[in-house]
C-alpha positions as CSV (number, residue, x, y, z in Angstrom):
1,X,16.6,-63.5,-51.1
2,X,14.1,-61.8,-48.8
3,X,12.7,-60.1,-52.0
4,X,13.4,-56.7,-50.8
5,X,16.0,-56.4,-53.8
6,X,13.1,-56.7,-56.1
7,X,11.2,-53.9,-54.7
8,X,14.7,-52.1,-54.8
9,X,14.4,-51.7,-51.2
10,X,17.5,-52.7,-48.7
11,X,18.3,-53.0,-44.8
12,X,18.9,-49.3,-44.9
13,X,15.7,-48.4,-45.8
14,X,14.3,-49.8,-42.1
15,X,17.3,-47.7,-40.0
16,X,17.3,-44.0,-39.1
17,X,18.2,-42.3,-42.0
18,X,21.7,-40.0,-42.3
19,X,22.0,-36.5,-42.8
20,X,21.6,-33.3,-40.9
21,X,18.0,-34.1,-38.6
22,X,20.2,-37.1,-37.4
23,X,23.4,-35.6,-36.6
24,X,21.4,-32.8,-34.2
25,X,19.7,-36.0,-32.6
26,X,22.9,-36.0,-30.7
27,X,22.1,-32.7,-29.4
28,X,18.6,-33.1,-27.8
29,X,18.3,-32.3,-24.4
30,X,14.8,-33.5,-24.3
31,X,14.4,-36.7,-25.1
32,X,11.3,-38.7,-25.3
33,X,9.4,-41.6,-24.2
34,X,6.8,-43.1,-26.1
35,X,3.4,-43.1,-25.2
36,X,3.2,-46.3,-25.1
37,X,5.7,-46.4,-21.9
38,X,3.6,-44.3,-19.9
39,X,0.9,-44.2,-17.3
40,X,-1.2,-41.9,-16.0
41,X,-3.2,-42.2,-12.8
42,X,-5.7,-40.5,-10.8
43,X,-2.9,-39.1,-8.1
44,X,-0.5,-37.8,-11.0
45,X,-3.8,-35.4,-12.3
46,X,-4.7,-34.1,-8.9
47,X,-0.6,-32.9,-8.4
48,X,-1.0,-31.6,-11.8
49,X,-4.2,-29.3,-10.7
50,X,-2.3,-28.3,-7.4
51,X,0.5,-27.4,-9.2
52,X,-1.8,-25.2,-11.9
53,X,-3.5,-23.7,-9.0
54,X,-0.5,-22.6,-8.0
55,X,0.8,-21.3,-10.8
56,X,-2.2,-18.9,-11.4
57,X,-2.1,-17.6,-8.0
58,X,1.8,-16.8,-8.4
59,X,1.2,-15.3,-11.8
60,X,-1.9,-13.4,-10.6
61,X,0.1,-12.2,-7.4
62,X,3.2,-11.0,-9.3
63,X,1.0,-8.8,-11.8
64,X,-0.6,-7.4,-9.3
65,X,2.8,-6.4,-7.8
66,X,4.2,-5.1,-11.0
67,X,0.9,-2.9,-11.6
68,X,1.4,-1.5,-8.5
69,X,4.5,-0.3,-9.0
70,X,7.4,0.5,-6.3
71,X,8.5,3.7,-5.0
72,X,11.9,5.2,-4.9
73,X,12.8,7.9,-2.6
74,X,15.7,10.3,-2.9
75,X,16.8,13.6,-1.1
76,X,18.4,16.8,-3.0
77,X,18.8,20.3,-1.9
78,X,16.1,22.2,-3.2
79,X,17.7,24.6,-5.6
80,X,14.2,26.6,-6.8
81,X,13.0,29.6,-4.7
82,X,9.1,29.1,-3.6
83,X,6.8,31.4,-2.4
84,X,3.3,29.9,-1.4
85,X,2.3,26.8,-0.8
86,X,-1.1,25.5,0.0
87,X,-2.7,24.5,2.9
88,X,-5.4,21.6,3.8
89,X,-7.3,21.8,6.5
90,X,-10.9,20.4,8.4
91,X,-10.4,20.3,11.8
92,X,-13.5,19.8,14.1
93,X,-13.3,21.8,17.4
94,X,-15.4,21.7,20.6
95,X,-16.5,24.9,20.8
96,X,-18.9,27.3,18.6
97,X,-17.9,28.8,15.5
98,X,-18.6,32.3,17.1
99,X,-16.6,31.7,19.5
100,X,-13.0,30.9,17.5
101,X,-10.6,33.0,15.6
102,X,-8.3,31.4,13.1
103,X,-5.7,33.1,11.9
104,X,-1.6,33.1,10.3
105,X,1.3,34.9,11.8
106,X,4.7,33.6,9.8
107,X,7.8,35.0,9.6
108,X,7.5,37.5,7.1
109,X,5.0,39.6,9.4
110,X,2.5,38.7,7.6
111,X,-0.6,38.2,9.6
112,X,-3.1,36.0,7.5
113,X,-6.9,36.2,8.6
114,X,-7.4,32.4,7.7
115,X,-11.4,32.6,9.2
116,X,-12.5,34.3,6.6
117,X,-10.6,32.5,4.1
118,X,-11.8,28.7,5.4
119,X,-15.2,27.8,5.7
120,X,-17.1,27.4,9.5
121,X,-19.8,24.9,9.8
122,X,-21.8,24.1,13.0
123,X,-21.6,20.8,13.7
124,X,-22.1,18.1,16.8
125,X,-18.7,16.3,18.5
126,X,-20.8,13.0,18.2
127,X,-20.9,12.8,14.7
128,X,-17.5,12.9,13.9
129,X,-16.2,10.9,17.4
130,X,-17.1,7.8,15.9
131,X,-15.0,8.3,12.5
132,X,-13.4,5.0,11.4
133,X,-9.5,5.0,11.9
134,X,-9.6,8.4,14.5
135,X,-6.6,7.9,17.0
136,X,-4.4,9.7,19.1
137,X,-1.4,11.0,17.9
138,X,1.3,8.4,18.6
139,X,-0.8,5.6,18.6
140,X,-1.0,5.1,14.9
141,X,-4.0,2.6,13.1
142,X,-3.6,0.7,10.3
143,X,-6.6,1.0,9.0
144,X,-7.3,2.9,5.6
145,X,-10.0,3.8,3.6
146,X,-11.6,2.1,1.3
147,X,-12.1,4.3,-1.3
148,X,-8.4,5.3,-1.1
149,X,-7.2,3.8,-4.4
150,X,-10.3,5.5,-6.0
151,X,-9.3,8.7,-4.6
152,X,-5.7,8.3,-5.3
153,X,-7.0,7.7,-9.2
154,X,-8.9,10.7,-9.3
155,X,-6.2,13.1,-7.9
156,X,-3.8,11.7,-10.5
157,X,-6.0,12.1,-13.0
158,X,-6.8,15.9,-12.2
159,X,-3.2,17.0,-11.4
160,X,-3.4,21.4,-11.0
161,X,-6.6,21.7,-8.9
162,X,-5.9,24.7,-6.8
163,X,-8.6,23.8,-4.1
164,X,-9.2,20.3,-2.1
165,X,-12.9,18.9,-2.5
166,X,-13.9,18.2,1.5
167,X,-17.3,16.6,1.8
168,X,-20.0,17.4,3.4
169,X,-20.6,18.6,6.6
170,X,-23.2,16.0,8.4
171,X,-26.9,17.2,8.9
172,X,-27.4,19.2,12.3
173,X,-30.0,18.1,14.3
174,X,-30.7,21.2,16.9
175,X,-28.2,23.3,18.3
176,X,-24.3,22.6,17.6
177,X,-21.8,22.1,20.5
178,X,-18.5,22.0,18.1
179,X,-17.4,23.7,14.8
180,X,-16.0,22.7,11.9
181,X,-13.2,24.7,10.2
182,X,-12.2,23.4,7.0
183,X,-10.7,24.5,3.4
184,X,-7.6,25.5,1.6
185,X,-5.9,28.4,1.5
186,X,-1.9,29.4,0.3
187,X,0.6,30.5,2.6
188,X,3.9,32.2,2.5
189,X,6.2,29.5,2.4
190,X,8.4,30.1,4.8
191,X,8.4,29.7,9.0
192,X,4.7,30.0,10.3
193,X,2.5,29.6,13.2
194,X,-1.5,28.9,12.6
195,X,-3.3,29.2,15.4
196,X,-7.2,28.6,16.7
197,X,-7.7,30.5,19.8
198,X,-11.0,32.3,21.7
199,X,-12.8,35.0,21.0
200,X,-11.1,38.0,22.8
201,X,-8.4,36.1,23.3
202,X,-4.7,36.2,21.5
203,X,-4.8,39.3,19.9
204,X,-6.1,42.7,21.3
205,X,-10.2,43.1,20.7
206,X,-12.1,45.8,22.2
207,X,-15.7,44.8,23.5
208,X,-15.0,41.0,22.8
209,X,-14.7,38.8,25.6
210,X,-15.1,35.2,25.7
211,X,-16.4,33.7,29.1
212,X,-13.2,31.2,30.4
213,X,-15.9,28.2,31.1
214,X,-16.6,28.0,27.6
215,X,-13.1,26.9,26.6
216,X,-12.7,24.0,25.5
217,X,-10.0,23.3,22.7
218,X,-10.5,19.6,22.6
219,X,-10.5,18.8,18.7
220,X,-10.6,16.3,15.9
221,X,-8.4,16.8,12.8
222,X,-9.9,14.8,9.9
223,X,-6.7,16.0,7.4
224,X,-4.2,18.5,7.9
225,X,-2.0,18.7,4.6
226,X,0.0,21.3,2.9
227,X,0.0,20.7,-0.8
228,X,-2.0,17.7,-3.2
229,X,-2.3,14.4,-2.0
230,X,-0.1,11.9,-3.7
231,X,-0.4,7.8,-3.6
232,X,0.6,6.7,-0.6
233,X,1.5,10.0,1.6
234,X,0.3,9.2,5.3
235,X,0.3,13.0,7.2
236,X,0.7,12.1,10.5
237,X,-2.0,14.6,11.9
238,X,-4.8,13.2,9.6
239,X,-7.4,11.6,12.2
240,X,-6.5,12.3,15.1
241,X,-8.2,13.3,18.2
242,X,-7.1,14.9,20.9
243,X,-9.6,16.3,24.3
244,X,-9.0,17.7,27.9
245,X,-11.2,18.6,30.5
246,X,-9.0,21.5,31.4
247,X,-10.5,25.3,30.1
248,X,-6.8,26.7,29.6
249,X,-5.1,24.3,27.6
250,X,-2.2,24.6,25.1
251,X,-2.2,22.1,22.7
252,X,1.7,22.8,20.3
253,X,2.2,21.1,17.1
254,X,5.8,21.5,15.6
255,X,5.7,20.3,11.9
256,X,8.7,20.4,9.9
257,X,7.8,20.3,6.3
258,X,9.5,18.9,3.5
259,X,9.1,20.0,-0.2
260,X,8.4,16.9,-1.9
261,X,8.5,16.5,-6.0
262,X,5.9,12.9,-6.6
263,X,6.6,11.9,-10.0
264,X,3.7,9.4,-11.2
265,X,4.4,6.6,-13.8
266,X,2.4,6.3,-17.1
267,X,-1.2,4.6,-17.2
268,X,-0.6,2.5,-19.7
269,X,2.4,0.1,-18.6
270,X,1.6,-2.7,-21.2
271,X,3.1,-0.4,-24.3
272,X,6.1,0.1,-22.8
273,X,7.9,-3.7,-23.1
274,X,11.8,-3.4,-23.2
275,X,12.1,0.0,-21.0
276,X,10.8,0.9,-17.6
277,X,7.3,2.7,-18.5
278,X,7.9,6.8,-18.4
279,X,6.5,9.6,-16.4
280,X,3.3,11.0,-16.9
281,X,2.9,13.1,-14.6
282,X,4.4,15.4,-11.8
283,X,2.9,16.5,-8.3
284,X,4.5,19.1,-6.5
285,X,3.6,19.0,-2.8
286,X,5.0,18.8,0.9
287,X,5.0,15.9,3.7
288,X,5.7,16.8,6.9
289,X,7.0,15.1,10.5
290,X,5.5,16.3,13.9
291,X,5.3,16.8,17.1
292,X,3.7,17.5,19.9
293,X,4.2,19.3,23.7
294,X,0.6,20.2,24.9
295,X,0.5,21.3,28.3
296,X,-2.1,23.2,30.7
297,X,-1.5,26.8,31.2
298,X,-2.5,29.6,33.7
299,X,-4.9,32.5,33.2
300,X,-2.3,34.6,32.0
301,X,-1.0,32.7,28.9
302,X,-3.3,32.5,25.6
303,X,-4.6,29.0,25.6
304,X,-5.7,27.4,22.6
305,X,-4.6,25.2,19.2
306,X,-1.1,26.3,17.5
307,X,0.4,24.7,14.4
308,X,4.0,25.7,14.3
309,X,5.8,24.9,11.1
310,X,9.1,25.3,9.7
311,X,9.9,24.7,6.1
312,X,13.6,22.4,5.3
313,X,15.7,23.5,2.9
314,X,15.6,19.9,1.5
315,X,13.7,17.9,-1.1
316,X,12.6,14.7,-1.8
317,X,11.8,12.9,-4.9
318,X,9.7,10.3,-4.4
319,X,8.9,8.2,-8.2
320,X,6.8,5.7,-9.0
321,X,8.5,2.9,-10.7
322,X,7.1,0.1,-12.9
323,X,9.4,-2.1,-14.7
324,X,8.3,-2.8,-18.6
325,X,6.0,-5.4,-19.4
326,X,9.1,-7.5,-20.8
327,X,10.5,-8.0,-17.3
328,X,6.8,-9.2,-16.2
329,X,6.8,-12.0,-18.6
330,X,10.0,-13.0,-18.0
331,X,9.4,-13.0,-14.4
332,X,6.0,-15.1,-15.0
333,X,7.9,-17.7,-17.0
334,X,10.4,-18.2,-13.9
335,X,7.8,-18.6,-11.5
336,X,6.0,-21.0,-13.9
337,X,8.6,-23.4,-15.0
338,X,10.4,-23.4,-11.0
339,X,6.7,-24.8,-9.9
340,X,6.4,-27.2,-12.7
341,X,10.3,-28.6,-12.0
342,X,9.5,-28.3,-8.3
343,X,6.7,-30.1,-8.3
344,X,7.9,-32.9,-11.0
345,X,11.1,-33.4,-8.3
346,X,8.2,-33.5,-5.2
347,X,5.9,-35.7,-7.3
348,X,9.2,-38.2,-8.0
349,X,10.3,-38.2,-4.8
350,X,6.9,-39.1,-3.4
351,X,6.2,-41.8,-5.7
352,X,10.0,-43.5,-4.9
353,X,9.1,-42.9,-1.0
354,X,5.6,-44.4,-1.6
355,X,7.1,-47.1,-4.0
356,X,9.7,-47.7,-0.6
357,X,7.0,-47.9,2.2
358,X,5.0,-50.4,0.2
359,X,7.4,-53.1,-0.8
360,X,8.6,-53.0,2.8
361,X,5.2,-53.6,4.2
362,X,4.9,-56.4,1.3
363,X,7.8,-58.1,2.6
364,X,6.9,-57.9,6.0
365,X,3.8,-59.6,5.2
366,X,5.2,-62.3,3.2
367,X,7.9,-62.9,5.8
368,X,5.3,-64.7,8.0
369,X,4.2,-67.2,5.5
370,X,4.9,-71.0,5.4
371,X,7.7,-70.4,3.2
372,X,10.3,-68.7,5.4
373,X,9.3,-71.0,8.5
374,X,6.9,-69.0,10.5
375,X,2.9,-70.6,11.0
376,X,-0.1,-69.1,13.3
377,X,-0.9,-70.5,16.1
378,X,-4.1,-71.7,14.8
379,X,-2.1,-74.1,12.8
380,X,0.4,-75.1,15.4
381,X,-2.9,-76.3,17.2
382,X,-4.6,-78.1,14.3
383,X,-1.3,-80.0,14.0
């Protein structure tokens, strides 16, 4: 009739055809809306750029959280037997170097002459006074350096160095008023007591005899540290200052260090996708907790500077954590999708509130035409 026979075509030729594609058309949770039906304007493009922007800085934000890593800290008794362990030190203190002794007493009666094992550089009190993040203990800064993370890199990277690099004492311009003790050296590990006192003064010298107005134990500790340095490990003595006018001064120090075992995570995170990413490394080192009771003395005591430490019979594993790069993506597609829905829901709810505001304002303005019974004034006059 239509001629559709003759080209053996029929009506079912122009409807959806049956089979498998359309009985899963009942299962599509994302249907569609033909071009055709849709608009696009200038406010829907700049939402879309905020909400990009957004996502970037999100994504950016949470790798740089995952690369970082997270630290878990547990405490164990410590089960091996140790005998040494190292110690860190570069102290500035206001008196000359010919003028101190430095030495170890612990409890093993073992007297340690540490001057001749650290190194003794003249050196001004105004070149180190002015040392960015110095502070008195107690009244922390939280400033850091900013060559930490390079630092932190190159310790990793050259775990089993026996001796700290320090740097370089600064240029002396005529004659010092202050000396700089600084090195490493190992220790019995076990209770101790390092101490910095006068010449003539603290143990028994024949024919050496410091004058008591040169005294003056004020000093500066730029790091004081038993064991490597780890990422993140804040010693609670590192710069800090501490001065008095007063020749016979005591200044005490009570550390109690803990043995600590830092296991650092692998460098290369990305090849390990469905599991956590291993341990490449182990750093065997001690943190410690202080403080302090300084207090002026009489002629009769031994004034000076005295670390007393104490080792605990504990141990804490601290490990660097990084979860596989699996979990990141994961984690990235979350942040994504929540922003686009979130936004699409803020977007919508705009537009309807927008869509609200202005069809009220329309009526309003149409409500004081001719047709609903309301004229100006103006034309109430002309009239």
């Amino acid at each position: 009739m239509n001629g559709f026979a003759d080209h053996g075509v029929d009506e079912g030729s122009f409807g959806e055809k049956n089979g498998l594609g359309q009985g899963l058309r009942t299962f599509d949770a994302f249907p569609k809306t033909k071009t055709t039906y849709t608009v696009r304007n200038a406010r829907g493009g700049q939402w879309t750029v905020v909400l990009m922007i957004t996502c970037l800085i999100l994504s950016l934000s949470e790798v740089f959280r995952w690369h970082g890593g997270h630290e878990t800290h547990q405490f164990s008794v410590e089960k091996g037997v140790g005998h040494i362990m190292q110690l860190n030190m570069d102290i500035v203190v206001g008196m000359h170097c010919a003028d101190l002794h430095v030495n170890v007493q612990d409890a093993a009666g073992d007297r340690i002459l540490a001057g001749e094992m650290l190194k003794k550089d003249d050196t001004r009190w105004s070149a180190w006074k002015n040392t960015r993040g110095l502070h008195s203990l107690g009244r922390g800064t939280d400033d850091t350096d900013e060559d930490e993370g390079d630092h932190v890199r190159e310790v990793v990277k050259n775990i089993g160095w026996t001796k700290k690099k320090f740097p370089r004492t600064p240029r002396l311009r005529g004659n010092g008023d202050s000396c700089r003790i600084y090195g490493s050296m190992e220790l019995n590990k076990v209770q101790g007591d390092f101490h910095i006192t006068a010449r003539g003064h603290g143990y028994l010298e024949f024919g050496q005899h410091l004058d008591h107005s040169e005294f003056n134990f004020s000093h500066l500790v730029n790091e004081l540290s038993f064991g490597p340095y780890y990422p993140r490990l804040r010693n609670p003595l590192d710069n800090t200052v501490a001065t008095t006018p007063v020749h016979f001064y005591k200044f005490q120090y009570y550390l109690s260090i803990v043995p600590t075992m830092y296991y650092a995570s692998s460098a290369a995170p990305l090849l390990s996708l469905f599991t956590p990413a291993s341990y490449a490394k182990t750093i065997s080192t001690n943190q410690y907790a202080v403080t302090e009771q300084s207090v002026a003395v009489g002629e009769r005591n031994i004034p000076g500077i005295f670390f007393k430490f104490d080792i605990e019979p504990i141990l804490l594993l601290v490990r660097e954590e990084r979860a596989g790069a699996l979990r990141l993506l994961v984690r990235i597609v979350n942040i994504v999708s929540g922003v686009l829905v979130g936004g699409g829901w803020a977007y919508q709810l705009l537009d309807w509130a927008g869509g609200v505001w202005g069809r009220r304002r329309r009526a309003k303005s149409l409500g004081e035409g001719v047709l609903h019974g309301k004229i100006s004034e103006k034309d109430g006059e002309d009239e």
